[in-house]
MMTF fields as JSON, N, C-alpha, C and O atoms, coordinates in Angstrom:
{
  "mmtfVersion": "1.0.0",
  "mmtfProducer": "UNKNOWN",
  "numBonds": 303,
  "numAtoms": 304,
  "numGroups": 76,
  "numChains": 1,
  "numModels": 1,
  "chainsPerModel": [1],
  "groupsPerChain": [76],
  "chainIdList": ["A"],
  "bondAtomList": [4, 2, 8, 6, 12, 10, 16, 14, 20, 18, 24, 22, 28, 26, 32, 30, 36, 34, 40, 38, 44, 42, 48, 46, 52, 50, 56, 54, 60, 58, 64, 62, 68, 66, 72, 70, 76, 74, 80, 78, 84, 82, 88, 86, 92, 90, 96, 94, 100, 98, 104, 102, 108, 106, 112, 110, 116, 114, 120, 118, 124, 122, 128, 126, 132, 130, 136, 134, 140, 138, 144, 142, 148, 146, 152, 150, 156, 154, 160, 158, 164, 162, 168, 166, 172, 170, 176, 174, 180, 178, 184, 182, 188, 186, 192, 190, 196, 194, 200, 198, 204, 202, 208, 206, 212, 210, 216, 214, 220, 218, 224, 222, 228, 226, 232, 230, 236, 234, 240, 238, 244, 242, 248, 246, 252, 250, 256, 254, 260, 258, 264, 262, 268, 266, 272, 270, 276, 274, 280, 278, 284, 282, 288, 286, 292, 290, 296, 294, 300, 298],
  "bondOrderList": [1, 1, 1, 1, 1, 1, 1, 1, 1, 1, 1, 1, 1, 1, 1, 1, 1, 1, 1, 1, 1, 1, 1, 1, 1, 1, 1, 1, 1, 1, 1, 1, 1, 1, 1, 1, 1, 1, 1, 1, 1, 1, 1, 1, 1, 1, 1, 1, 1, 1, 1, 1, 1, 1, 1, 1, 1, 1, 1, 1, 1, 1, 1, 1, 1, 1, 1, 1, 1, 1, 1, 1, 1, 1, 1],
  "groupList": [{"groupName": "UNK", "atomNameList": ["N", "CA", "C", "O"], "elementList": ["N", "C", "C", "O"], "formalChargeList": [0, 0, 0, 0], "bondAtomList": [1, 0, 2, 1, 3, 2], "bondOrderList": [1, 1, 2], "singleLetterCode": "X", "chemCompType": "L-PEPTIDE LINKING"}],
  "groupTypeList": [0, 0, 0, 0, 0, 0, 0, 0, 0, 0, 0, 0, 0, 0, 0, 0, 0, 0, 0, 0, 0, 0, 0, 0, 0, 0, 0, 0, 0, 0, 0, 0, 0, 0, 0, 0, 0, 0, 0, 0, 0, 0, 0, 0, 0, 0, 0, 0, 0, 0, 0, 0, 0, 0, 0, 0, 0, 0, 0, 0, 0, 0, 0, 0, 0, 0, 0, 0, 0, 0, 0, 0, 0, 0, 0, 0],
  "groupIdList": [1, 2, 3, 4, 5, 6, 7, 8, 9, 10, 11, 12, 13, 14, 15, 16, 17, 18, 19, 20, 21, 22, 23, 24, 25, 26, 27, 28, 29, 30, 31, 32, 33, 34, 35, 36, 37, 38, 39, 40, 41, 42, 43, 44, 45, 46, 47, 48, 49, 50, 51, 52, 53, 54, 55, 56, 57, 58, 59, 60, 61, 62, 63, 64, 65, 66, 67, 68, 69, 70, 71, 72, 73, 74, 75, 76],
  "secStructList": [7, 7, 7, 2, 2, 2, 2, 2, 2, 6, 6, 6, 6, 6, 6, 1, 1, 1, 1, 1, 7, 7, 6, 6, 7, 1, 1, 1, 7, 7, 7, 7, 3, 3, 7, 2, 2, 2, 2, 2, 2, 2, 7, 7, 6, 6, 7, 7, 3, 3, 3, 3, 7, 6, 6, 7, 3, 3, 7, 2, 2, 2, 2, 6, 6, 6, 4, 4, 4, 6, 7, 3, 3, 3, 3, 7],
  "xCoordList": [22.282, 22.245, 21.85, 22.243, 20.983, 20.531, 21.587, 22.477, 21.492, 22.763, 21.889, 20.688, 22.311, 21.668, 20.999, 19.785, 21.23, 20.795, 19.351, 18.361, 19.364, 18.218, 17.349, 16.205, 17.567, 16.895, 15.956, 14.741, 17.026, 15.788, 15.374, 14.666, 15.121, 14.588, 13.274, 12.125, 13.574, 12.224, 11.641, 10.672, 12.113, 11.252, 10.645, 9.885, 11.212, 10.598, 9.194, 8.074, 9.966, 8.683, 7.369, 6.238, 7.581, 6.443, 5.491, 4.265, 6.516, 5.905, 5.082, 4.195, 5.306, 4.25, 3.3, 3.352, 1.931, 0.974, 1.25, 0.67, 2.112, 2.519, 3.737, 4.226, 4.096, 5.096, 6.659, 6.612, 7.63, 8.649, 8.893, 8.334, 9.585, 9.169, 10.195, 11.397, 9.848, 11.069, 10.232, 9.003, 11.06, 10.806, 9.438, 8.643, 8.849, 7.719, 7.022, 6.875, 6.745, 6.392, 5.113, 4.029, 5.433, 4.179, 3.0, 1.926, 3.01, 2.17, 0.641, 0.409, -0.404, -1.293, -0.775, 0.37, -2.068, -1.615, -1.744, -2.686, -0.922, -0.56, 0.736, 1.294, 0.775, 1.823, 3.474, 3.596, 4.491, 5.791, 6.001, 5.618, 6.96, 7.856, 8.837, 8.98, 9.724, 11.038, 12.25, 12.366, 12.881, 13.353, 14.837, 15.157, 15.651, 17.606, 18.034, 18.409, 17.927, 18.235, 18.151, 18.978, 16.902, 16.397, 16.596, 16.548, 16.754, 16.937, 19.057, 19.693, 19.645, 21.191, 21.481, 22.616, 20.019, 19.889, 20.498, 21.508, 19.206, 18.922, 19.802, 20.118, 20.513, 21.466, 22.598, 23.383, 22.945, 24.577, 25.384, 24.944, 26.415, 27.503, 27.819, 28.415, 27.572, 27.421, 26.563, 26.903, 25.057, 23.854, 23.038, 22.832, 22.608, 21.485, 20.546, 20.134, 19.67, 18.506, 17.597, 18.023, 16.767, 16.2, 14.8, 14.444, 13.983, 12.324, 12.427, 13.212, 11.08, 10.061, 8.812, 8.717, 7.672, 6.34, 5.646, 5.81, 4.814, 4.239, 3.551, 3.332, 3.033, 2.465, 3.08, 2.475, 4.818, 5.814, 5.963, 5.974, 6.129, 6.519, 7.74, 8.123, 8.815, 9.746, 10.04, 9.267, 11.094, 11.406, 11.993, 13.017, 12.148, 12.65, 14.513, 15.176, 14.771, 16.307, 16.435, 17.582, 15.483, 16.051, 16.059, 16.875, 15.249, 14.696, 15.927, 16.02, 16.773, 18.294, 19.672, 20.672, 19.353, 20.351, 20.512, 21.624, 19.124, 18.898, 19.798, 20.493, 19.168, 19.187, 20.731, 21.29, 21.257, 22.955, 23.583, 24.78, 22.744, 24.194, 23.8, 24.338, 22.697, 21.886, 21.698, 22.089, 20.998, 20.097, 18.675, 17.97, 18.137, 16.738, 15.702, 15.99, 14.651, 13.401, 12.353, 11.544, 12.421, 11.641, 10.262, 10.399, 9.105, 7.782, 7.149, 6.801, 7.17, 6.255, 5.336, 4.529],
  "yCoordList": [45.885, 44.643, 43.504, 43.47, 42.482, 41.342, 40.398, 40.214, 39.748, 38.789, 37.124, 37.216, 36.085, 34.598, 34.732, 34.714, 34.842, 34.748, 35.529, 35.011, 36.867, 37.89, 37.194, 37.071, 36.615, 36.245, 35.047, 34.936, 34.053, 32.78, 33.213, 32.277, 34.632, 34.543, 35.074, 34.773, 35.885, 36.41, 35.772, 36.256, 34.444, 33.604, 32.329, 31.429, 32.528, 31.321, 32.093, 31.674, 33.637, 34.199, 34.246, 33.943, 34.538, 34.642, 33.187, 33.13, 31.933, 30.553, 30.528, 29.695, 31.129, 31.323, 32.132, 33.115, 31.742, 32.703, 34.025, 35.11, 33.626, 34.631, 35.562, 35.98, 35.775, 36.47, 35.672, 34.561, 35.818, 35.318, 33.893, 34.027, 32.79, 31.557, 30.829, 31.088, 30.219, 29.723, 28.907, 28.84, 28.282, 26.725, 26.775, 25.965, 27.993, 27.833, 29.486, 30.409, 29.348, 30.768, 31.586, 31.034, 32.701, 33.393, 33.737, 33.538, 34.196, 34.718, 33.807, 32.856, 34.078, 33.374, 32.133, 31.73, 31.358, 29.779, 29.199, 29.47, 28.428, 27.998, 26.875, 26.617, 26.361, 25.096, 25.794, 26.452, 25.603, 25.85, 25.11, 23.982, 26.245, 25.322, 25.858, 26.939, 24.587, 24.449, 24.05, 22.909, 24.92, 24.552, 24.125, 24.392, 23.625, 23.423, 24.538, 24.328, 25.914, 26.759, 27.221, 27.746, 26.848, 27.089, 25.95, 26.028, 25.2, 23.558, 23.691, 22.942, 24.514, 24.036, 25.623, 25.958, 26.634, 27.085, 26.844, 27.073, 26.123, 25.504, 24.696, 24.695, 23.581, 22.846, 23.11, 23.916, 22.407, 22.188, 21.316, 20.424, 21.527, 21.034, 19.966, 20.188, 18.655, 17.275, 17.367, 17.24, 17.593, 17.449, 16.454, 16.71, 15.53, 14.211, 14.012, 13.063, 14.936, 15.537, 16.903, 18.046, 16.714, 18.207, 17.904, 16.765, 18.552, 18.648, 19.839, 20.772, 19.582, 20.783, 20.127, 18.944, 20.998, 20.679, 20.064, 20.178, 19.367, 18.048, 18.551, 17.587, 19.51, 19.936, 20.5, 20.962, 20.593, 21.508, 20.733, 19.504, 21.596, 20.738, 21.085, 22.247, 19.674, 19.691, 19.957, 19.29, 20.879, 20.248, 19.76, 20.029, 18.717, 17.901, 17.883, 17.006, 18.684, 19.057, 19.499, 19.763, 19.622, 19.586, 18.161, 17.734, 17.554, 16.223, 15.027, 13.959, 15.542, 14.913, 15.118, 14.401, 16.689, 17.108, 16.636, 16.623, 15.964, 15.652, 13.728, 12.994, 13.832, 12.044, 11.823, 10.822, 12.46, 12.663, 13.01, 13.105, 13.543, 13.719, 12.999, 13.155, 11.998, 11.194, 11.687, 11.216, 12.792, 13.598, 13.451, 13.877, 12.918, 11.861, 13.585, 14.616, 13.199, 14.128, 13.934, 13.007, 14.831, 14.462, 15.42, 16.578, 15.045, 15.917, 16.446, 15.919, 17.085, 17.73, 18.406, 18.985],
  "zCoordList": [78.341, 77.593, 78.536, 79.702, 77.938, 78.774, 78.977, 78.147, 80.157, 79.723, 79.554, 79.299, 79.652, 79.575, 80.904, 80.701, 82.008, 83.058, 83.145, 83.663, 82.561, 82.741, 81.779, 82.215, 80.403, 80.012, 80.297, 80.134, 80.846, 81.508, 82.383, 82.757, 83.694, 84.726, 83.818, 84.143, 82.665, 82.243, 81.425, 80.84, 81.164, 80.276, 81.363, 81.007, 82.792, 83.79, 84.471, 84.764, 84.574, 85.177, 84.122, 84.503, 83.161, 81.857, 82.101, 82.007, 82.472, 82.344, 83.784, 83.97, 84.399, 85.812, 85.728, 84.989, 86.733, 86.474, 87.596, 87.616, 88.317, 89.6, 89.791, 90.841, 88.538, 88.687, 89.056, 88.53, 89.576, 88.976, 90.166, 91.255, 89.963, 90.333, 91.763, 91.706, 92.614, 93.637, 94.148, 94.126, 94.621, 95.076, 95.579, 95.104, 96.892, 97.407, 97.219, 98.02, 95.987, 95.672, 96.949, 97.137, 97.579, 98.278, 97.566, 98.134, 96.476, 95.495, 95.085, 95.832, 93.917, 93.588, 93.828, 93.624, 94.446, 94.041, 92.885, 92.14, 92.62, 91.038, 91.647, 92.714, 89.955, 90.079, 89.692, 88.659, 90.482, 90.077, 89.037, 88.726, 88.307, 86.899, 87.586, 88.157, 87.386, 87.881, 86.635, 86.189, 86.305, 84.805, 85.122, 86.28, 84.492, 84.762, 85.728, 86.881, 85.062, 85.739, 87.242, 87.988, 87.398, 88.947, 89.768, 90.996, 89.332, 90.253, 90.247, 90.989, 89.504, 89.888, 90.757, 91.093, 91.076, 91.95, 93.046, 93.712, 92.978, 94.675, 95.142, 96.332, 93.899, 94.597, 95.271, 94.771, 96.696, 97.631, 96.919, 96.195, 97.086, 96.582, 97.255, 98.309, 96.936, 97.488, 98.004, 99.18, 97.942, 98.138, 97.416, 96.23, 97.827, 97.173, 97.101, 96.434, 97.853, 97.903, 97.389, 97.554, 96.98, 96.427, 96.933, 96.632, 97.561, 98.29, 97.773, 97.944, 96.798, 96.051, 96.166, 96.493, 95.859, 96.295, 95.321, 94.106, 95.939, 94.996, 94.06, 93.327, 93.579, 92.465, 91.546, 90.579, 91.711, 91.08, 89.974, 90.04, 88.55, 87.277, 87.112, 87.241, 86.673, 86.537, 85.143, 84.455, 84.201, 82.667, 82.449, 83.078, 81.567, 80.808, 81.168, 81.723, 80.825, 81.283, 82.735, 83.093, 83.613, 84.842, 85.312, 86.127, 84.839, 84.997, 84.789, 85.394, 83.795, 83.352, 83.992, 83.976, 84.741, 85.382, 86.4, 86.928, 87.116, 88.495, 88.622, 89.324, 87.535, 87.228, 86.79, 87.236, 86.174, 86.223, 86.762, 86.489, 88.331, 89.454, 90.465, 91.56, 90.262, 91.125, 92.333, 93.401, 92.108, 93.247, 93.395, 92.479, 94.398, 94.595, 94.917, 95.524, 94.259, 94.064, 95.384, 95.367, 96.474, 97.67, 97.611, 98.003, 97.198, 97.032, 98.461, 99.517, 98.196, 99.939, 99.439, 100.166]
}
C-alpha cells in the first residue's frame, strides 16, 4: 500500500523531466520544482535561510510555508 509520502515523491518526480527531484538535481538539465514537501525537507530546525538554484520553481504552498516561518529565499 502507498502511503502520502510515496505518493507526492511520485507525483514531484512525474513533474520533472529528470526523474525524481532535489535541491541540485545530477541528472538532464532542466528547472527544479520544489513543492511544500521537499522544501520542509530540506529545512533545520531554527534555520532562516534556504539557497536553491536560481532557475528552481517554487509552488504556491511552499511559497507560504517559507513566508510563515520567515525563512529568506537565497538563489544561487
Amino acid at each position: 500500500m502507498l502511503t502520502r509520502d510515496d505518493l507526492l515523491d511520485i507525483i514531484v518526480s512525474g513533474l520533472s523531466k529528470g526523474g525524481p527531484v532535489g535541491l541540485f538535481p545530477d541528472g538532464p538539465k532542466g528547472r527544479c520544482f520544489l513543492s511544500e514537501y521537499e522544501i520542509k525537507k530540506q529545512l533545520t530546525l531554527g534555520g532562516k535561510r534556504l539557497t536553491i538554484p536560481m532557475d528552481s520553481i517554487l509552488s504556491p504552498l511552499a511559497l507560504d510555508v517559507l513566508t510563515l516561518q520567515g525563512i529568506e529565499i537565497n538563489r544561487v
